[in-house]
C-alpha positions as CSV (number, residue, x, y, z in Angstrom):
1,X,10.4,13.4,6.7
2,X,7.9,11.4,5.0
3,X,4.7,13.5,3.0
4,X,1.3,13.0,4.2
5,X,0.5,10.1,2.0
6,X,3.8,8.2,2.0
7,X,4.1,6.6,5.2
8,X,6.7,3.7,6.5
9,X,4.3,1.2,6.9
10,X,3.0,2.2,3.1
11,X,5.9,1.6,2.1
12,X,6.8,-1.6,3.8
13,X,3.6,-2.6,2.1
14,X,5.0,-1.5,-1.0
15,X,7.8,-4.0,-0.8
16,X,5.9,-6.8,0.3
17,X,3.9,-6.5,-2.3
18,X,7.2,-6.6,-4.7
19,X,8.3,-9.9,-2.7
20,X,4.6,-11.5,-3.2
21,X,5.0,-11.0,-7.4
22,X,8.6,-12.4,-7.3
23,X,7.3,-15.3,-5.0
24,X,4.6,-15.8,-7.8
25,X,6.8,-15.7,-10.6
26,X,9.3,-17.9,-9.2
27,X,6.9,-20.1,-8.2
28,X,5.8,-20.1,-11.6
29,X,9.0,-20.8,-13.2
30,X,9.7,-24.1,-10.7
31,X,6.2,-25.3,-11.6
32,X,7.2,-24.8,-15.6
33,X,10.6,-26.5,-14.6
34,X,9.4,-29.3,-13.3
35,X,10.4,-32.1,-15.9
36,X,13.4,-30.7,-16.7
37,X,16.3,-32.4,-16.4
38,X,18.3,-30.9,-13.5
39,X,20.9,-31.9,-10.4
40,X,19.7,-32.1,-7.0
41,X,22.0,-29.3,-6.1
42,X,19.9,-27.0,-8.4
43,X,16.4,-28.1,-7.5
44,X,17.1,-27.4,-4.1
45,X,19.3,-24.1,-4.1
46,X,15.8,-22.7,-6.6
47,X,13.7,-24.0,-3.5
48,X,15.6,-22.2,-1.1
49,X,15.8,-18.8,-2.9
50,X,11.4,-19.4,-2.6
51,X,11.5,-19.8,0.7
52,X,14.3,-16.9,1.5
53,X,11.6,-14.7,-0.7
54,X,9.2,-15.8,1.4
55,X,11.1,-15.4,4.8
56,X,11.8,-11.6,3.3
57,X,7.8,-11.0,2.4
58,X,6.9,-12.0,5.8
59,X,9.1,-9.5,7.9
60,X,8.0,-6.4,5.5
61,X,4.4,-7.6,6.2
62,X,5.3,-7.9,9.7
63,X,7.1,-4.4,9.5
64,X,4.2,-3.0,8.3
65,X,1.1,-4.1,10.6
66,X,3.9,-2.8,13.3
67,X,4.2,0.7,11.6
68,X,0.7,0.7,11.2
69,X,0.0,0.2,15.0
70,X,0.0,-3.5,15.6
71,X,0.7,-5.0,19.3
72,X,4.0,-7.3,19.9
73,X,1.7,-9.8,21.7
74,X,-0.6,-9.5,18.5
75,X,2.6,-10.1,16.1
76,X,3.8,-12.6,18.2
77,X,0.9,-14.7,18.3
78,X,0.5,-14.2,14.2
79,X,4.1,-15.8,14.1
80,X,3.5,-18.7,16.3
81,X,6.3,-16.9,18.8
82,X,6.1,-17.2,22.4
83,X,7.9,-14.1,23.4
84,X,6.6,-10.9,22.1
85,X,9.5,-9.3,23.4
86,X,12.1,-11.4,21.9
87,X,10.1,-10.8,18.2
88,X,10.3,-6.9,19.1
89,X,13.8,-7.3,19.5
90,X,14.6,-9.0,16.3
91,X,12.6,-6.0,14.5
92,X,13.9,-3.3,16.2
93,X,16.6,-2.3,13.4
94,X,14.3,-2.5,10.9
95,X,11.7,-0.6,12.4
96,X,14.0,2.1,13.3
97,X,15.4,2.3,9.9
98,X,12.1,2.9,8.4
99,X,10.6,5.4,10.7
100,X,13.6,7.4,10.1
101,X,13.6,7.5,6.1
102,X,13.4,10.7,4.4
103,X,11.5,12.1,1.9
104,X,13.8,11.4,-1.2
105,X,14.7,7.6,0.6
106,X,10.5,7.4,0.5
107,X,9.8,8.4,-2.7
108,X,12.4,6.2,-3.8
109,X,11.2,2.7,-2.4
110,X,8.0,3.7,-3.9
111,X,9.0,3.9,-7.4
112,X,7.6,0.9,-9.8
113,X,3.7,1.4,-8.1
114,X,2.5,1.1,-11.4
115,X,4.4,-1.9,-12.5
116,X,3.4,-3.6,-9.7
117,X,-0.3,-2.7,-10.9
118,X,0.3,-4.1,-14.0
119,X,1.6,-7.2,-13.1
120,X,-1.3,-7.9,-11.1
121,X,-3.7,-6.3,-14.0
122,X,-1.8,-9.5,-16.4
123,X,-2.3,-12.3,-13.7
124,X,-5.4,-11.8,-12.1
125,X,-8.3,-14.4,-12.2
126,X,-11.3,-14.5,-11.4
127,X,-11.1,-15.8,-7.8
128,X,-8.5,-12.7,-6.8
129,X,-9.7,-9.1,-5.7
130,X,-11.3,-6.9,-8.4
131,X,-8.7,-4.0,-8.2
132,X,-7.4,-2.0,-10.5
133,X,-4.7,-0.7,-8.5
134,X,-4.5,-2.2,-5.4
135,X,-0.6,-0.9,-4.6
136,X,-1.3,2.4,-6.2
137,X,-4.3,2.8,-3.8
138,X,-1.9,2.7,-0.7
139,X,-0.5,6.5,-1.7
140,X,-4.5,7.6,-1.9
141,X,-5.1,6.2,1.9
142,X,-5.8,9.5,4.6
């Protein structure tokens, strides 16, 4: 079972926040790409690895507002979805999966708090929150 302190939807959060820094530095590297001489076929297959990050980011954000509590009609509206029940349905697997992680499994996918930290220490500006460890502080929640 999972400790006190590392929950599923902690977790989940976890993971989206390592899907939100890859989006960023992939981002980052198409911007610093951009007069390079490539092929179509390259441009576009480093376009849709963003958007399959981004895809990816959404459902652990999504997997984690519905561990923490969050409403299929709630969700559903979020997503622009008419059918709550249809969106419930294509996060059943998922949700079941993570409920049911154990201890070691949880401790696991937490590993690398402190690098995420880090990377946000290195890119933050001045418009983003003033954290010092804004994953890290997910483990100190009651």
């Amino acid at each position: 079972m999972i400790g006190p302190t590392m929950t599923p939807e902690i977790l989940a959060r976890i993971t989206a926040a390592r899907a939100a820094r890859d989006i960023s530095d992939l981002a980052r590297q198409a911007v610093g790409t951009t007069a390079e001489t490539t092929s179509a076929t390259e441009r576009i297959e480093k376009a849709r690895r963003l958007r399959q990050l981004v895809n990816e980011y959404v459902d652990r954000v999504v997997l984690a507002e519905v561990l923490a509590g969050a409403e299929w009609p709630e969700v559903a509206q979020a997503l622009s979805r008419r059918d709550p029940g249809t969106v419930e349905e294509e996060y059943a697997d998922a949700i079941t999966e993570w409920s049911a992680l154990t201890e070691d499994e949880a401790n696991e996918a937490a590993a690398g708090v402190e690098a995420l930290d880090d990377w946000f220490a290195r890119h933050r500006e001045d418009h983003d929150p003033d954290l010092e460890k804004p994953v890290a502080d997910l483990l100190n929640r009651h």
